[in-house]
N, C-alpha and C positions, 0 to 999 in steps of 0.2 A: 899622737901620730895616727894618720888613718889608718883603717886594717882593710886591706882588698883580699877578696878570696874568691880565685881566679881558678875556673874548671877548664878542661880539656885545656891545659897550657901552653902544651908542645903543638896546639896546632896554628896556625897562619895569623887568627886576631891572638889566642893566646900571647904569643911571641908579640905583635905589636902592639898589643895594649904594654906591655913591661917596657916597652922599647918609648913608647909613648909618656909612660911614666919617670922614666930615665933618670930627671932633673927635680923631683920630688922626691922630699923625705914620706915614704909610702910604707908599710909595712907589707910584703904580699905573701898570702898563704896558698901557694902553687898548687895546682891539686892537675891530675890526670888519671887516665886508666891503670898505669904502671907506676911506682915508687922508684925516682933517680935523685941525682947529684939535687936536693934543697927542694924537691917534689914530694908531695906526699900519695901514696893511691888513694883513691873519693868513687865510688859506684854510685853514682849519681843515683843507680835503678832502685837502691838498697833508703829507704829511709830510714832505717835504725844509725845508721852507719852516715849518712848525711846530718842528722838531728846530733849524734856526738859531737862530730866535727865540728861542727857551725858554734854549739854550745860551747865546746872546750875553749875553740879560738874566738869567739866573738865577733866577728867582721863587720864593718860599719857598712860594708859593702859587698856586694856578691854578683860575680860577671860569668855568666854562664857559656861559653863557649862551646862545651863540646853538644855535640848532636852523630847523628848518624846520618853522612850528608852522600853516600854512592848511592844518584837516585835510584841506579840500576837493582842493586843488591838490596835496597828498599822492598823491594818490588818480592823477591822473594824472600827478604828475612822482614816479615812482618813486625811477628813477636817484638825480634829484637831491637826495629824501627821505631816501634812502639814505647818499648821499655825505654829508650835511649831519649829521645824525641818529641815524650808525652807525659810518662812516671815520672824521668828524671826533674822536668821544670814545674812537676808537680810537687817533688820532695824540696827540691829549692825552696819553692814558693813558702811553702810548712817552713822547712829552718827559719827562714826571711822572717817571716812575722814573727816566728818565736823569741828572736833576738832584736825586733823592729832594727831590722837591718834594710837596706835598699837592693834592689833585684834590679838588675839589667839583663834581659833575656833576650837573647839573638835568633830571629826568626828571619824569614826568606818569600820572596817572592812568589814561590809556587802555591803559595795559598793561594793564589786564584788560580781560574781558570783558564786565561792566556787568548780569552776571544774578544777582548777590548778594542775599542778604536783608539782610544784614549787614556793617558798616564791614570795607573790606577792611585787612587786618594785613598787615605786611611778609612774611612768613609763608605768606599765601594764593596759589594759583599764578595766574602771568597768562594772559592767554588774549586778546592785544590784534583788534579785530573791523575795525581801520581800516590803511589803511598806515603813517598816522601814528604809531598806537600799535603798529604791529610794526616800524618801522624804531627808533621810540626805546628798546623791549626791547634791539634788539639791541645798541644804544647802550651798555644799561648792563650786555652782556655782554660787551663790549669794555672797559670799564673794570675789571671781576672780572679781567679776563683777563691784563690789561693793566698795571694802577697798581699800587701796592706801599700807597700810602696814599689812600685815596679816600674821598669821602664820595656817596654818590646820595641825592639828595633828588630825592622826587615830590612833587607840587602840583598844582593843579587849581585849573581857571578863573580864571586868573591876572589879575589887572588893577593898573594905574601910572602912569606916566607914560609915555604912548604910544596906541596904538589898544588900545583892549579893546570889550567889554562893556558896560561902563556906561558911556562915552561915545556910545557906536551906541544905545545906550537915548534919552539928554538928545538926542540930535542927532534922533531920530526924533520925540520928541513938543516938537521947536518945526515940525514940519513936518504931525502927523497926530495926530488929537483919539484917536485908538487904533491900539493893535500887538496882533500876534498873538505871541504867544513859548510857548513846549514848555510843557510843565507836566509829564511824565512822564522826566523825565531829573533825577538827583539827583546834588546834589555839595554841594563846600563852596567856596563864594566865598574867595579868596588875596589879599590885599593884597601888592603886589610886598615893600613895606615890610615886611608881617612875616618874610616868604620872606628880605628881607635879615638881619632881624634875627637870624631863626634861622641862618643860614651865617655870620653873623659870631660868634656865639655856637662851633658847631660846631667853624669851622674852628680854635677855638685851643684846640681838645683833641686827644686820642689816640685819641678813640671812632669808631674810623671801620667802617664800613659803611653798611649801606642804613637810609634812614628816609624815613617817612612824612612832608609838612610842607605842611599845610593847616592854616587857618582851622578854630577849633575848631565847633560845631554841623554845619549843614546845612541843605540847602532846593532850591526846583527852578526851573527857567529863568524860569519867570513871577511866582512869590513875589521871586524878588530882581530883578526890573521894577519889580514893584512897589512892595517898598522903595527903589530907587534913585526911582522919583516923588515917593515916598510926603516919602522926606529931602531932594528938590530943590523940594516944594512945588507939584508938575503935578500935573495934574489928569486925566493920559494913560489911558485906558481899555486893560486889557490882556486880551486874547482867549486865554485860555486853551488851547492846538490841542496834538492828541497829534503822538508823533515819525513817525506814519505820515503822518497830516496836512498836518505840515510838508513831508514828503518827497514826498507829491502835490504840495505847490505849488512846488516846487526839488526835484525829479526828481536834480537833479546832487550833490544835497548825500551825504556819506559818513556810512557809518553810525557814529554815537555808543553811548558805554555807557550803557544806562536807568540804570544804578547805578552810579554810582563814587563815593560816597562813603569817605574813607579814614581810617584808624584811626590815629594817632601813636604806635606803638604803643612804638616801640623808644625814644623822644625818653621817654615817659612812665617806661617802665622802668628808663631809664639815666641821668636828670637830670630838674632840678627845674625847668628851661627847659618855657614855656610858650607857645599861640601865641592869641593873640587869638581870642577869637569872631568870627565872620564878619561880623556886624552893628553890633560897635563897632567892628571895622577900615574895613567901610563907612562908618562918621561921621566918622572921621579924615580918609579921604581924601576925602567930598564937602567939609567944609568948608572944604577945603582947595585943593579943587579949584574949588568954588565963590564963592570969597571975593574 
C-alpha cells in the first residue's frame, strides 16, 4: 500500500488531497502544526524532527502543503516566512532523498513579478516583489537543491475548504449591499480540488520537475466577486478600485503581482492531464458549498 505523508493537512489542499484520495487504498501520515484526532505535530522548521519522522514512517511520498501564505504578515514576520517557506521545503527535500521518497512541493505565483504582458511559462525568470513571494522562491530552490525526485507545483489564488476568497466575498455581502475589490491584478482562480487532482495525477509518474497548475482562463479580483454573487444569487454591488487605491485605504497591505497569470506549460507539453477552467471549477465548489 502507498504511504503519503501529507504536511500542513488541515489546510484547504491538505483536506482535498485526502478528499481526492477517498476511493484508494492509500496509507496517509497526516502531519500539521498541532497534534489532533489521527494528526500527528511535524515543524517542518525543525530537521531533526522532520529526518525522524520521515525515517520512522517511510513515505513513498511526501506533499508539502503547509507554507506561511498571509502575504501581509509576510511582510513583517520575515524570520518566520522564511523558516516556514524556505527551511521547511529544505528539510523536506533532505528527508525526501534520504528515504528516495517523491516530493511534491506547492509553490505560488508570486514568484514573479507581476509586470508581464503574457501567461508566465515555467520558463520565464522570477522576480518575486513580496517577502512572501521571495521566501517561497527560495523554497523551491531548496528543493532543486535538495530532493533527488520532486515535483513543484505553482498555483494561484487558491481556494477549499478552509478561509479563502470566496468565502470573505459571501460573508461580506450578507453584511454590506457593496464591496470594493482590485480590478487591476490578474490571475487564475485554483480550486484546491483541481490542485489535488493534478498532484494525484503527477505524483504517480516519473515526470518530475517544475510545473505550472492553475485553473485554465483568467480574470481579476473584481470579475471573480462578481461571479462568485453572480453563482450564489446576491445581489452585492462590487466597486471596482485600482491596486493604488486599495493601498491608500490599507496602507499596511504588501505589494501584489498586477500580472500573474500562469501558463501550464510543461503539464501541456508532457501529458494529456488537464485542469478545469476557472469558472466551472467555481460551480463545483459553490454548489457544493452552498447546498
Amino acid at each position: 500500500m502507498k504511504k503519503i505523508l501529507v504536511t500542513g493537512c488541515n489546510g484547504q489542499l491538505g483536506r482535498a488531497i485526502r478528499k481526492e484520495y477517498a476511493s484508494e487504498e492509500v496509507a496517509f501520515i497526516n502531519t500539521d502544526v498541532a497534534e489532533g484526532d489521527g494528526i500527528l505535530a511535524l515543524d517542518i522548521t525543525n530537521v531533526d524532527a522532520v529526518l525522524a519522522l520521515v525515517r520512522a514512517e517511510r513515505p513513498d511520498v511526501i506533499i508539502n502543503c503547509a507554507a506561511h501564505t498571509n502575504v501581509d504578515k509576510c511582510e513583517e514576520q520575515w524570520d518566520l516566512a522564511y523558516q516556514i517557506n524556505a527551511i521547511g521545503p529544505r528539510n523536506l527535500s533532505i528527508a525526501a532523498a534520504d528515504v528516495d521518497a517523491k516530493l511534491v512541493h506547492v509553490s505560488t505565483d508570486y514568484v514573479f513579478a507581476g509586470n508581464g504582458t503574457h501567461p508566465y511559462t515555467e520558463f520565464d525568470e522570477p522576480g518575486p516583489v513580496s517577502a512572501y513571494g521571495k521566501t517561497k522562491l527560495e523554497g523551491e530552490r531548496f528543493v532543486k537543491g535538495f530532493a533527488r525526485k520532486y515535483f513543484i507545483l505553482r498555483t494561484a489564488w487558491l481556494y477549499g475548504d478552509g478561509k479563502n476568497f470566496v468565502k470573505t466575498m459571501l460573508a461580506l455581502s450578507d453584511k454590506h449591499d457593496e464591496v470594493s475589490v482590485v480590478c487591476d491584478q490578474l490571475g487564475s482562480p485554483t480550486s484546491a480540488a483541481e490542485l489535488a487532482r493534478m498532484i494525484h495525477y503527477l505524483e504517480g509518474t516519473e515526470d518530475y520537475g517544475l510545473f505550472h497548475a492553475t485553473c485554465e482562463g483568467d480574470t481579476n479580483w473584481a470579475d471573480f466577486a462578481e461571479a462568485i454573487f453572480r453563482k450564489a444569487g446576491k445581489n452585492t454591488k462590487v466597486n471596482h478600485v485600482t491596486s493604488q487605491q486599495y493601498k491608500e485605504m490599507n496602507p499596511a497591505s504588501a505589494d501584489r503581482p498586477a500580472y500573474s497569470i500562469l501558463d501550464n506549460y510543461m503539464l501541456r507539453l508532457t501529458s494529456d492531464f488537464t485542469m478545469a477552467h476557472w469558472e466551472d471549477a467555481l460551480d463545483v465548489y459553490m454548489k457544493e458549498l452552498l447546498r
